[in-house]
DRENDO-1510 file (C-alpha; in Angstrom, 1 decimal, always signed):
<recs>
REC; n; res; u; v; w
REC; 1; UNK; -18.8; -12.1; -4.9 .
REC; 2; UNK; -15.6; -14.2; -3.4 .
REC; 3; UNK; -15.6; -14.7; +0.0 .
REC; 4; UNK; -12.5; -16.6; +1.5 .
REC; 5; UNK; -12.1; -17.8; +5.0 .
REC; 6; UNK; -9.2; -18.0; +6.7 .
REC; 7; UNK; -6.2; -19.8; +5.4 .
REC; 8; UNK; -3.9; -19.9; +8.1 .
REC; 9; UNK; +0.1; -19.7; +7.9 .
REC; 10; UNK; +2.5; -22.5; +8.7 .
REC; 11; UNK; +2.7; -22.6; +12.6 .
REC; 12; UNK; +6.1; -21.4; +12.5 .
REC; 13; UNK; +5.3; -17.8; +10.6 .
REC; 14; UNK; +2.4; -17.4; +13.2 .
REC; 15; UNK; +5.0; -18.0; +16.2 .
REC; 16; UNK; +6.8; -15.7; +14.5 .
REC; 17; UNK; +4.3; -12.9; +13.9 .
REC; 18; UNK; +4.6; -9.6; +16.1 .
REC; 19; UNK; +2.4; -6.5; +15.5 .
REC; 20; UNK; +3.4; -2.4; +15.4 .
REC; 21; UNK; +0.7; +0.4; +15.2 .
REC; 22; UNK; +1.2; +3.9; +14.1 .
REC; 23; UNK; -1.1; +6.3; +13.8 .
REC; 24; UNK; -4.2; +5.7; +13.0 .
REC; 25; UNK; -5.1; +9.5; +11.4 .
REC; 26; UNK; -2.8; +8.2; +8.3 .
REC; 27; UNK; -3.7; +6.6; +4.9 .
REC; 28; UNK; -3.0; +3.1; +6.2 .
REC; 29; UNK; -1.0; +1.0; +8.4 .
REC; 30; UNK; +1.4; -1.1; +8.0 .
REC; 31; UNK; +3.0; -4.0; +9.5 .
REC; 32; UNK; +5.3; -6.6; +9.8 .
REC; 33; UNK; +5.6; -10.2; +9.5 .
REC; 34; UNK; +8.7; -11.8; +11.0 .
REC; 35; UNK; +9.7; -15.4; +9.8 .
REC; 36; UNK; +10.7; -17.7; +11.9 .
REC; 37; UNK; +13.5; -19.2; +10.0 .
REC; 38; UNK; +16.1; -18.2; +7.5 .
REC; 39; UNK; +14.7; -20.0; +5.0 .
REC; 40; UNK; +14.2; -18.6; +1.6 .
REC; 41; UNK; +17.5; -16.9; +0.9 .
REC; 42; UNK; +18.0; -14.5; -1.5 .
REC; 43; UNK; +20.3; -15.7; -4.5 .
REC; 44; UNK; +20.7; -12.6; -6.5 .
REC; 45; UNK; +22.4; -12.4; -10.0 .
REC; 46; UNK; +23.4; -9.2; -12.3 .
REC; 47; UNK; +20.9; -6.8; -13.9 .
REC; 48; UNK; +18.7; -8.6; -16.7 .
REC; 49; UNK; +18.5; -8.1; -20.2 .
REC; 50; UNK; +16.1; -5.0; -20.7 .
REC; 51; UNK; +11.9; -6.4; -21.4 .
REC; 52; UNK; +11.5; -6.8; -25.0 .
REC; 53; UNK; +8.8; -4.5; -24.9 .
REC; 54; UNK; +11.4; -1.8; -23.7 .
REC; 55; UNK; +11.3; +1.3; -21.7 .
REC; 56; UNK; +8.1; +3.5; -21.6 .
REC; 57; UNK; +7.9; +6.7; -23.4 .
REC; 58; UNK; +6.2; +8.4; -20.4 .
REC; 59; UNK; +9.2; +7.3; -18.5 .
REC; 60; UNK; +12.2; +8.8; -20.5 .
REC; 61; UNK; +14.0; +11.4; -19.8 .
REC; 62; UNK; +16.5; +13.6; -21.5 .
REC; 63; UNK; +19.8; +11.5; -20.3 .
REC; 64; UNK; +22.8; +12.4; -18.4 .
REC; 65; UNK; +23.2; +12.9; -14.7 .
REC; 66; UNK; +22.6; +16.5; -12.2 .
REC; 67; UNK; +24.8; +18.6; -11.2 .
REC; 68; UNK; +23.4; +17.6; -8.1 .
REC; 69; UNK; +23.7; +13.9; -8.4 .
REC; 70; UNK; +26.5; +12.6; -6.4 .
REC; 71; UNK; +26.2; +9.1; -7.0 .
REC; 72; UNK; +29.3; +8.5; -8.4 .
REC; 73; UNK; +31.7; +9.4; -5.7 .
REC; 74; UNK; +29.3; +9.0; -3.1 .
REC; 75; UNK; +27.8; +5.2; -2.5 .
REC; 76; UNK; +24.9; +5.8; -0.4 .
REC; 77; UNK; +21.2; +6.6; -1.0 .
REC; 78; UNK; +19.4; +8.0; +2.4 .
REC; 79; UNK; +16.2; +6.1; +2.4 .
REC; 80; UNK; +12.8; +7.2; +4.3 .
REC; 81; UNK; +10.1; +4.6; +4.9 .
REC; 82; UNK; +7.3; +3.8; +7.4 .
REC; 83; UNK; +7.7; +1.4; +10.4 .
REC; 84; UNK; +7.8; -2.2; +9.8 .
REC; 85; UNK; +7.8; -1.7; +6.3 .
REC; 86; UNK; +10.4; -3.8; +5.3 .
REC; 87; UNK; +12.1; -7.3; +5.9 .
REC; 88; UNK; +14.0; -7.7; +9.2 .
REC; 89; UNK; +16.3; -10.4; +10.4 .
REC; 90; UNK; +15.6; -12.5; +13.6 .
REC; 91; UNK; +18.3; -10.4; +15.6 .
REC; 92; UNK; +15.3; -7.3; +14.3 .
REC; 93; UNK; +18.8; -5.2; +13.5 .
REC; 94; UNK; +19.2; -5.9; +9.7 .
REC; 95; UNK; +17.5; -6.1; +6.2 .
REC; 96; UNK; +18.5; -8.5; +4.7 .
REC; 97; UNK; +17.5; -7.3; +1.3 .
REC; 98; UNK; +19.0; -4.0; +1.6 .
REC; 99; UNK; +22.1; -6.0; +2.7 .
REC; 100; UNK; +22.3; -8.1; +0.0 .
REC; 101; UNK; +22.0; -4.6; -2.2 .
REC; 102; UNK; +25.3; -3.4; -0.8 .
REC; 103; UNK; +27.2; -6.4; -1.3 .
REC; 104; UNK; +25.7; -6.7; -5.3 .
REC; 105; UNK; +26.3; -2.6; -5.7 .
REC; 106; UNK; +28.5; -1.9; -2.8 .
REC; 107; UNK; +26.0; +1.1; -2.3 .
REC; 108; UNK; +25.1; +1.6; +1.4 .
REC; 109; UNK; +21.4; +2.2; +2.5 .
REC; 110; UNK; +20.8; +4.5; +5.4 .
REC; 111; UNK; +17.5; +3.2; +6.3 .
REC; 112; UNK; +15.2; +5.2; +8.0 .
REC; 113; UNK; +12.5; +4.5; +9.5 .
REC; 114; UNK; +10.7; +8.4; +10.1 .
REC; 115; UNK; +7.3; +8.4; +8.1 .
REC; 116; UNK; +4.5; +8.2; +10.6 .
REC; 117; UNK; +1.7; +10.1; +8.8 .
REC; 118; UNK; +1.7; +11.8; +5.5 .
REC; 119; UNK; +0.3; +15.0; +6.2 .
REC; 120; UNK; +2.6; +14.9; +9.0 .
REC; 121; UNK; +6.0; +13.9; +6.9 .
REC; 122; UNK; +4.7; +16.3; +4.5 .
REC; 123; UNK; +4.7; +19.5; +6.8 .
REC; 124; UNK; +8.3; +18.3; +7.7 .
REC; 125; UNK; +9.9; +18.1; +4.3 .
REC; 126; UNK; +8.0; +20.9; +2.1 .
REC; 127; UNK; +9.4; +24.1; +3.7 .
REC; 128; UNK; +12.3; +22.7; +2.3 .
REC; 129; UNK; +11.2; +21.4; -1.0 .
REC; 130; UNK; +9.3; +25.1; -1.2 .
REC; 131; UNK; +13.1; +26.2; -0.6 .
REC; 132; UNK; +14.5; +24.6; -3.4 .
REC; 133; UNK; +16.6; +22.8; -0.7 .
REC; 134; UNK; +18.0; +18.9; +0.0 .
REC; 135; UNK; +15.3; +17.2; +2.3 .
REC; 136; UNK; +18.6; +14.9; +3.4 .
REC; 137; UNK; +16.5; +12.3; +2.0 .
REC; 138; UNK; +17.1; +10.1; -1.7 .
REC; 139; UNK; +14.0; +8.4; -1.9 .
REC; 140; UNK; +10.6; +8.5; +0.3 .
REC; 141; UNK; +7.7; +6.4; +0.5 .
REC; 142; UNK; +4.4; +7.8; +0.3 .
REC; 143; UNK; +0.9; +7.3; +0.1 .
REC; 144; UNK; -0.9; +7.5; -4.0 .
REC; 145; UNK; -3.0; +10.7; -3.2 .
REC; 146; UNK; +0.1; +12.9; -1.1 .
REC; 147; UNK; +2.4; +11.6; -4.0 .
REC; 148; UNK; +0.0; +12.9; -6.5 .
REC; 149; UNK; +0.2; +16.1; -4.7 .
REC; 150; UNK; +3.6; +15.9; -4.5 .
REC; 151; UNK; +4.0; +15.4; -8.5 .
REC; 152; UNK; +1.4; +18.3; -8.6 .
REC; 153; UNK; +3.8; +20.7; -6.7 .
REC; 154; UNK; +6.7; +19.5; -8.4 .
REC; 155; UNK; +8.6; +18.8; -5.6 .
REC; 156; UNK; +10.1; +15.3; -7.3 .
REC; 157; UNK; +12.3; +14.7; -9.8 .
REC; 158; UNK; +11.7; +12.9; -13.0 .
REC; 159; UNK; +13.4; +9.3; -13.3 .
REC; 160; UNK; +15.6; +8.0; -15.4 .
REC; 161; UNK; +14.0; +5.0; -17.2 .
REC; 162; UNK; +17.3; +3.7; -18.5 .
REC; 163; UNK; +18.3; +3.3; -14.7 .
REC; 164; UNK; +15.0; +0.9; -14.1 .
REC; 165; UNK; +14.8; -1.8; -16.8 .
REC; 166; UNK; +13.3; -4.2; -14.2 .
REC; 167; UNK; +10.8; -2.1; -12.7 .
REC; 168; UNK; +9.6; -1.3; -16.1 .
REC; 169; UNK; +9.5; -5.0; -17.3 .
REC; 170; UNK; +8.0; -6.2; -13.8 .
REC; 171; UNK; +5.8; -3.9; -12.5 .
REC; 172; UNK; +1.9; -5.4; -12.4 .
REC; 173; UNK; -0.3; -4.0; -15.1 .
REC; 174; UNK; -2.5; -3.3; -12.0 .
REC; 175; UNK; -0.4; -0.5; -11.2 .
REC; 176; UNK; +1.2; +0.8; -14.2 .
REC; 177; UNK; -0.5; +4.3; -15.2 .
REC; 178; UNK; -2.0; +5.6; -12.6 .
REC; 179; UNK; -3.7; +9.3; -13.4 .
REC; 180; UNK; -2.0; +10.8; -11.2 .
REC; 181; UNK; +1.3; +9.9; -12.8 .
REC; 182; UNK; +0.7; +8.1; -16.1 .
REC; 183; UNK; +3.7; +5.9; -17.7 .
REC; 184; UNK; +5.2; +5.9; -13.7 .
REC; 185; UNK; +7.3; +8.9; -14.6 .
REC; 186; UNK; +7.9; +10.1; -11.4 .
REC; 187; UNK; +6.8; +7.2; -8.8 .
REC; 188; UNK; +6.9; +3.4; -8.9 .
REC; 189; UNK; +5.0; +1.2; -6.0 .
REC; 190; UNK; +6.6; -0.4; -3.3 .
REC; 191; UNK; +3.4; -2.0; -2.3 .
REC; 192; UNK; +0.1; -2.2; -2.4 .
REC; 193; UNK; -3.2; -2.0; -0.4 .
REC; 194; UNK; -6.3; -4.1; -0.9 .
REC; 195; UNK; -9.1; -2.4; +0.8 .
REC; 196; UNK; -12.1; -5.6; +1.5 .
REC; 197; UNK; -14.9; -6.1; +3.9 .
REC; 198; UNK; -13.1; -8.4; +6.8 .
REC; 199; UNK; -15.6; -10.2; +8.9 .
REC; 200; UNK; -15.6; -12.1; +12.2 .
REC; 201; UNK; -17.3; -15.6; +11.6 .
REC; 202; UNK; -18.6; -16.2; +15.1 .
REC; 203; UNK; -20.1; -12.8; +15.7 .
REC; 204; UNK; -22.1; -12.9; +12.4 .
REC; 205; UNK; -24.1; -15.8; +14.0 .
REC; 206; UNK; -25.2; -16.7; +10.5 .
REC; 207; UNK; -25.3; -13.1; +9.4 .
REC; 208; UNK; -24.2; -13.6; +5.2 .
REC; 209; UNK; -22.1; -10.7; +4.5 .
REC; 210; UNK; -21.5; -9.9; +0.3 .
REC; 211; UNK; -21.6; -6.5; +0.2 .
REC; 212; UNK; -21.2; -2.5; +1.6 .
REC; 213; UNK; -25.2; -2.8; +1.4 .
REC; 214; UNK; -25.2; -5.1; +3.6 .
REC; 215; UNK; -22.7; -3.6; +6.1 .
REC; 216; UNK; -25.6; -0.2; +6.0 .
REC; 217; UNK; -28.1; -1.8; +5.6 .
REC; 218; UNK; -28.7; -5.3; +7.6 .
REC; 219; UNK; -30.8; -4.7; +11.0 .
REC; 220; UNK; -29.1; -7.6; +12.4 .
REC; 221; UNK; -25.8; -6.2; +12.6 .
REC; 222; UNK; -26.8; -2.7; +13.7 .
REC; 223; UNK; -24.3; -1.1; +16.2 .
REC; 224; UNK; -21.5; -3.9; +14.7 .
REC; 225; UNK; -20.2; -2.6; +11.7 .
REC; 226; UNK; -17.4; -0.4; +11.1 .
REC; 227; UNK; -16.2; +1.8; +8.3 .
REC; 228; UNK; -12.2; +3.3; +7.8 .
REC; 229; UNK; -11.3; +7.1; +9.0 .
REC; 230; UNK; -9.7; +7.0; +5.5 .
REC; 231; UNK; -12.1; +8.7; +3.4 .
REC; 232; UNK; -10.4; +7.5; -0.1 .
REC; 233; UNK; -11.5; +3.6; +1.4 .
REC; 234; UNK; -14.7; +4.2; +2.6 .
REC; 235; UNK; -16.4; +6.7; -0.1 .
REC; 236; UNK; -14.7; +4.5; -2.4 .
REC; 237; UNK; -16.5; +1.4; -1.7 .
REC; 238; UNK; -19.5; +2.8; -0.7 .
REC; 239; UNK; -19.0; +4.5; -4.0 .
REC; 240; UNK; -18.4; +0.9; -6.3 .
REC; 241; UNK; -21.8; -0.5; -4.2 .
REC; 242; UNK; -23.7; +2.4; -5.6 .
REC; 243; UNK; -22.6; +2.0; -8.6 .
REC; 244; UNK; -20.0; +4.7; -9.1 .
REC; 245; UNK; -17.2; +4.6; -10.5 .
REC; 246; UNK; -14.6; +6.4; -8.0 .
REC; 247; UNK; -12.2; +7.5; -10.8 .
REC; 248; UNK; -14.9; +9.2; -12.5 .
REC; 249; UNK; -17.6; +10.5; -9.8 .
REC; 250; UNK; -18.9; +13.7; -9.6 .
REC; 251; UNK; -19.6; +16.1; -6.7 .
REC; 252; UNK; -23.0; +15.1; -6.9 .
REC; 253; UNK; -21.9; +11.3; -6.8 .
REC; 254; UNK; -19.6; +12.3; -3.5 .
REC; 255; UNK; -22.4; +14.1; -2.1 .
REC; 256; UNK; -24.4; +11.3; -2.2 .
REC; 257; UNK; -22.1; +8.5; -0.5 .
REC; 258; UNK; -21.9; +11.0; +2.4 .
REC; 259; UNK; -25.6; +11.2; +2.5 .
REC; 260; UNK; -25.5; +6.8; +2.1 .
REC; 261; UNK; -23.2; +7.1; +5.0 .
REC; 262; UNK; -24.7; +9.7; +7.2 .
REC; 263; UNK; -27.9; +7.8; +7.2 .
REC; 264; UNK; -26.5; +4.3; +8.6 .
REC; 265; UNK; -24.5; +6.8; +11.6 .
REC; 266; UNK; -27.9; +8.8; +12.5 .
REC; 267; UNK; -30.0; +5.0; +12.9 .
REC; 268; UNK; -27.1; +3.2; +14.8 .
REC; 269; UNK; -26.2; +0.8; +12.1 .
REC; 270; UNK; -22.3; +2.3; +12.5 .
REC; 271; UNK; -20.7; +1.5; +15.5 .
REC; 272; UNK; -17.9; +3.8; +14.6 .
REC; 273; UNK; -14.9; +4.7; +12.3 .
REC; 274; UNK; -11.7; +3.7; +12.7 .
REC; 275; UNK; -8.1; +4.1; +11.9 .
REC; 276; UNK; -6.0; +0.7; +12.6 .
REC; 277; UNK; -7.8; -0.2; +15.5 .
REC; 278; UNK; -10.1; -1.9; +14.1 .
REC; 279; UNK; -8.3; -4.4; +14.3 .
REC; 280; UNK; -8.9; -4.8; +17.6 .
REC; 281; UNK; -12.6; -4.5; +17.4 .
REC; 282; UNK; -12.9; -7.1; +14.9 .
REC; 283; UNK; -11.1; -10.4; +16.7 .
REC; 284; UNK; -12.9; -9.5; +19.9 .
REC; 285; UNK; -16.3; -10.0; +17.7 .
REC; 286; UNK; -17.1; -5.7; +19.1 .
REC; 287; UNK; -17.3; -5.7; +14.8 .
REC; 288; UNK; -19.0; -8.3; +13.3 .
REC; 289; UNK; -17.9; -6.9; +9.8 .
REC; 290; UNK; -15.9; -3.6; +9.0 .
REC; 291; UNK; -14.3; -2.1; +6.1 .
REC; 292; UNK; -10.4; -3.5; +6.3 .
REC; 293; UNK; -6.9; -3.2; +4.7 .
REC; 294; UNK; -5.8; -6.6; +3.1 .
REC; 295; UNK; -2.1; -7.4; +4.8 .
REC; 296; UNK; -3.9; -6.4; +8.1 .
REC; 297; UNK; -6.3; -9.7; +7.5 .
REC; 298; UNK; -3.4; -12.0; +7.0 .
REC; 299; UNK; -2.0; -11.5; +9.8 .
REC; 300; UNK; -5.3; -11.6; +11.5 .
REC; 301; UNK; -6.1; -15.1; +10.3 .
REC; 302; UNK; -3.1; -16.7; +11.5 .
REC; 303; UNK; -4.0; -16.0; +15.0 .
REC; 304; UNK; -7.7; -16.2; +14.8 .
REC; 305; UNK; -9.5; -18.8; +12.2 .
REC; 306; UNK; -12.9; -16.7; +13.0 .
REC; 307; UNK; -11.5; -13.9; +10.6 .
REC; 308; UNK; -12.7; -13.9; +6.9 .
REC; 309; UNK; -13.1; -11.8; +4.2 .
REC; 310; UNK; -15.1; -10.5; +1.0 .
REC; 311; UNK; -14.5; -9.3; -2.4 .
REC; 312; UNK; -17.8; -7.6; -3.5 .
REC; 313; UNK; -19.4; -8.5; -6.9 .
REC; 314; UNK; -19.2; -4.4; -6.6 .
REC; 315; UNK; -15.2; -4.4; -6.8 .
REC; 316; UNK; -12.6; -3.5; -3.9 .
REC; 317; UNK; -10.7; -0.2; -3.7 .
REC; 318; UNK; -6.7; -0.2; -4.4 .
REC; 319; UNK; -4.5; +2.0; -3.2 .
REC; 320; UNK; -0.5; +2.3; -3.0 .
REC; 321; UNK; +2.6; +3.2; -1.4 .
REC; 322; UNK; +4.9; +4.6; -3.6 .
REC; 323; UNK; +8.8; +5.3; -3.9 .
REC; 324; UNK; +10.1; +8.6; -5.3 .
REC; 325; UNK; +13.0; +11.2; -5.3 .
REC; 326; UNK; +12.8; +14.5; -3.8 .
REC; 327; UNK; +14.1; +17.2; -5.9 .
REC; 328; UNK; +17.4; +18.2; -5.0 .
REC; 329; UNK; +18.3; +14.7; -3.8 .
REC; 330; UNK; +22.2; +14.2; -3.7 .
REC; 331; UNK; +21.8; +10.5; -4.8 .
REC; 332; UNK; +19.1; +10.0; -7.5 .
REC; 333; UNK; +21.0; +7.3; -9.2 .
REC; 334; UNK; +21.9; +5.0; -6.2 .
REC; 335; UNK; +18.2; +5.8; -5.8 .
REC; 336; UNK; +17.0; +4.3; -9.0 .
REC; 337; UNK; +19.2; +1.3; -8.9 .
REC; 338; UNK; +17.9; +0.6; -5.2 .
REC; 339; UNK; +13.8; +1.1; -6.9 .
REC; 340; UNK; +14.9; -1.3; -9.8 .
REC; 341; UNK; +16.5; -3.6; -7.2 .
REC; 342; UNK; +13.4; -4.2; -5.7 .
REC; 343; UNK; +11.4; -5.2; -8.8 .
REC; 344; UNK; +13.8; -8.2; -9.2 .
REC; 345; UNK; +11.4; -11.2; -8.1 .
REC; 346; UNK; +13.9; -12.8; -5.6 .
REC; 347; UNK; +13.9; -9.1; -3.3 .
REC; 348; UNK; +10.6; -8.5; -4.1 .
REC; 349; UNK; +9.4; -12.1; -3.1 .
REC; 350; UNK; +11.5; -11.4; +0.8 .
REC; 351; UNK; +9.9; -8.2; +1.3 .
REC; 352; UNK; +6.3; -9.7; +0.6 .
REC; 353; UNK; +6.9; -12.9; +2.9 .
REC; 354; UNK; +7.4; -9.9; +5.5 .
REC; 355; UNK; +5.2; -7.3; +5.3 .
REC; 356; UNK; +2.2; -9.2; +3.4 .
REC; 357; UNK; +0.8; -6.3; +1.4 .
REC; 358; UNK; -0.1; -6.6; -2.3 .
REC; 359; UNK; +3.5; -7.2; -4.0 .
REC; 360; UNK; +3.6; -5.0; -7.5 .
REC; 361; UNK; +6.3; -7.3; -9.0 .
REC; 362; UNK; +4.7; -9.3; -11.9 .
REC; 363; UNK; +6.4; -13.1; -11.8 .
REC; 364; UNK; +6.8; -13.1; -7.8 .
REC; 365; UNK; +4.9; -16.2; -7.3 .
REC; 366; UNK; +7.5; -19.0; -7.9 .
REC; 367; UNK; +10.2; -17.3; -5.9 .
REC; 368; UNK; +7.6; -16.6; -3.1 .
REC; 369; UNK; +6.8; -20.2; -3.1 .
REC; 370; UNK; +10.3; -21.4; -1.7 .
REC; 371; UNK; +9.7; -19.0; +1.2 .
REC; 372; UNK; +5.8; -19.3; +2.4 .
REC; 373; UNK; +3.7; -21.5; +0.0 .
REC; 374; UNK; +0.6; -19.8; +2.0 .
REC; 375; UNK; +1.6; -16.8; +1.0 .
REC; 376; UNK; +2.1; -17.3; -2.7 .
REC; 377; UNK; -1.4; -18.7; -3.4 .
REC; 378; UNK; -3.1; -15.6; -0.5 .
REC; 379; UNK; -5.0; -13.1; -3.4 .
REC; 380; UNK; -4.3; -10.5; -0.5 .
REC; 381; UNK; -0.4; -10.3; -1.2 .
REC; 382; UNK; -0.1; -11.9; -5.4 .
REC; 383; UNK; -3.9; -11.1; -6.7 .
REC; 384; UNK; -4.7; -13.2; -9.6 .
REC; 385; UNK; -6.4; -11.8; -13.2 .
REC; 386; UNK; -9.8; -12.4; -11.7 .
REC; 387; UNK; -8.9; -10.4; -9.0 .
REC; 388; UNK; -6.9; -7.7; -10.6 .
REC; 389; UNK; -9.7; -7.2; -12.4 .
REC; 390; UNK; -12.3; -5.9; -9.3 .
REC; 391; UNK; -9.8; -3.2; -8.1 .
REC; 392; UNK; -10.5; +0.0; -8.6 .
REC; 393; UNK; -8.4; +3.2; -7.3 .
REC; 394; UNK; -10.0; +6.4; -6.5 .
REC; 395; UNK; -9.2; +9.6; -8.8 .
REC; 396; UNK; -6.5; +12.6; -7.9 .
REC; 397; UNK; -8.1; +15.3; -6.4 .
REC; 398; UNK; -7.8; +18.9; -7.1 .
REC; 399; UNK; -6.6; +21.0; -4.4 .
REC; 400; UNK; -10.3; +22.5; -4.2 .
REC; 401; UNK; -11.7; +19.4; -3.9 .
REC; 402; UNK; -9.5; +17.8; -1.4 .
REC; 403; UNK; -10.2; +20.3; +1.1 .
REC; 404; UNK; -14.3; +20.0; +0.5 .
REC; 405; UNK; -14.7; +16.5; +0.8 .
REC; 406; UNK; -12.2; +15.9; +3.6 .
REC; 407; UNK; -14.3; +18.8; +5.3 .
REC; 408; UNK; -17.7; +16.7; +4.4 .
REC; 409; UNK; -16.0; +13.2; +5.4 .
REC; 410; UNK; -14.4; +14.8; +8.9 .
REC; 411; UNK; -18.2; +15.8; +9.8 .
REC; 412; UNK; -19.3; +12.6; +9.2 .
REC; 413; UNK; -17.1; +10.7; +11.2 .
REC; 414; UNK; -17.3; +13.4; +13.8 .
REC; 415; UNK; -13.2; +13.8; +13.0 .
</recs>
């Protein structure tokens, strides 16, 4: 077990810091971190020689460009991404990474901020995508379990590896073959999502937390713990504390985490589930320990040094947000170059300084450093091999079985 308490930014990043919700029925939430200087400017050079370990085999595809690519002729790529999901200056009008793109590529990024909840996103775009039809969107960011659905559908298009020699060379072996798209053939991560047990130092009153056992079990904190309304998060560490492997369980194995679970709401141990509010719940000391997302505790800890958290000797879930094409996207190449773009260390090292998830670019760690020394060394944004090592990501679902247990986890939490 690793337990780390609170190591707070530089006073100038916590002046800085400003907070946005979205809804809380989604996957996750994300936020933003605002620096307060322009410190840490991005020097970018040409594209790289290509990895010598080259380009995946799972990755190729058969060469050339669509009928339906217009990238040459056209310079744009419309991209779709949640809110306060990337870098912003201090004027909060302009990325400067997506800037820095255009003047490299002199490709212009219609940024778009319109993904509030998957399921919600999804229903707008798949009547189209059913259609055979151009969402009016390049690329979209989306949540590992909708994207495997989307892959399932086939409603994305396969990309080119030749067009992402740096994503290929960079991207974290935590992240690199997921089984819902093996070799990244269709998706690559923007970021990613540590899923820990967060705790508020003063309302323990001595309370040791090290585990999801602990968080069910302890009669001292009965009524003060809290658990996610994002089933993949809390069956999956419910899941590691029993023992289970979540990208191997069984129905039985589900069954019996909801059983785990149902027991601790029926005695009171639960205070309640929650989507991003917890956040809430957890500075005012209402939680003395809950299930949490990783970038939201960074944040936390630079306004309140109460605010810790713990790795499990059981292992932490992992989850991601990932970038892909729709099919029938007008700009698929101006796509790919802005994906590869972003697994350049320089880019990638500005857009974790901001949003301070879990950066998937491998190497990010020096160029981090000249921006927010905090944040290089925080094993919430770069995790290290000891780390990397506890994370765990919970298996695709079948259609079949994504209805049943979302139907057996929404009776639990009384959703």
């Amino acid at each position: 077990m690793e337990q780390y308490e609170p190591d707070r930014l530089s006073p100038a990043v916590a002046a800085a810091m400003r907070r946005s919700l979205r809804d809380g029925r989604a996957a996750m939430t994300r936020r933003s971190l605002l620096r307060a200087s322009a410190g840490g400017a991005l020097t970018l050079g040409g594209l790289g020689a290509l990895s010598a370990c080259g380009i995946p085999a799972a990755g190729k595809t058969s060469g050339g460009v669509s009928a339906d690519d217009h990238s040459a002729k056209e310079k744009e790529v419309n991209f779709s991404n949640w809110p306060e999901y990337i870098d912003v200056d201090d004027s909060e009008k302009h990325h400067p990474t997506l800037d820095a793109f255009r003047k490299r590529t002199g490709i212009t990024v219609k940024y778009t901020e319109d993904i509030n909840d998957n399921d919600e996103f999804f229903g707008k775009i798949q009547p189209q995508l059913a259609a055979g039809q151009d969402t009016g969107r390049d690329l979209i960011v989306l949540t590992d379990w909708l994207a495997a659905r989307m892959i399932r559908l086939g409603y994305v298009q396969k990309l080119d590896a030749s067009n992402l020699p740096h994503a290929y060379a960079n991207l974290s072996d935590q992240f690199r073959s997921p089984d819902w798209d093996p070799g990244r053939a269709y998706s690559y991560v923007w970021q990613g999502i540590s899923t820990v047990i967060a705790y508020n130092k003063k309302a323990l009153d001595g309370v040791e937390v090290k585990s999801v056992s602990d968080l069910l079990d302890n009669p001292r904190l009965k009524g003060r713990v809290g658990f996610l309304t994002e089933m993949r998060d809390t069956v999956g560490m419910t899941m590691l504390d029993m023992g289970k492997d979540p990208a191997k369980f069984t129905d039985d194995d589900y069954d019996a985490v909801i059983a785990r679970l149902q027991k601790a709401v029926d005695k009171g141990q639960i205070r309640r589930f929650t989507g991003n509010d917890y956040t809430s719940d957890l500075t005012k000391g209402d939680f003395a320990a809950c299930v949490a997302w990783g970038g939201d505790i960074v944040q936390l800890q630079a306004d309140n040094p109460d605010v810790g958290y713990v790795i499990p000797d059981s292992g932490y879930m992992t989850s991601t947000d990932n970038m892909m094409i729709p099919n029938k996207a007008r700009h698929k190449t101006n796509a790919e170059r802005l994906i590869d773009y972003y697994y350049e260390p320089e880019p990638a090292a500005e857009l974790a300084a901001y949003v301070n998830y879990v950066s998937p670019v491998a190497g990010v760690v020096p160029y981090l450093a000249k921006i927010d020394k905090s944040a290089a060394s925080n094993p919430l944004i770069v995790p290290d091999k000891a780390m990397q090592a506890k994370s765990h990501a919970f298996r695709a679902l079948s259609s079949k079985e994504e209805t049943a247990y979302q139907q057996k986890f929404a009776k639990l939490t009384g959703a």
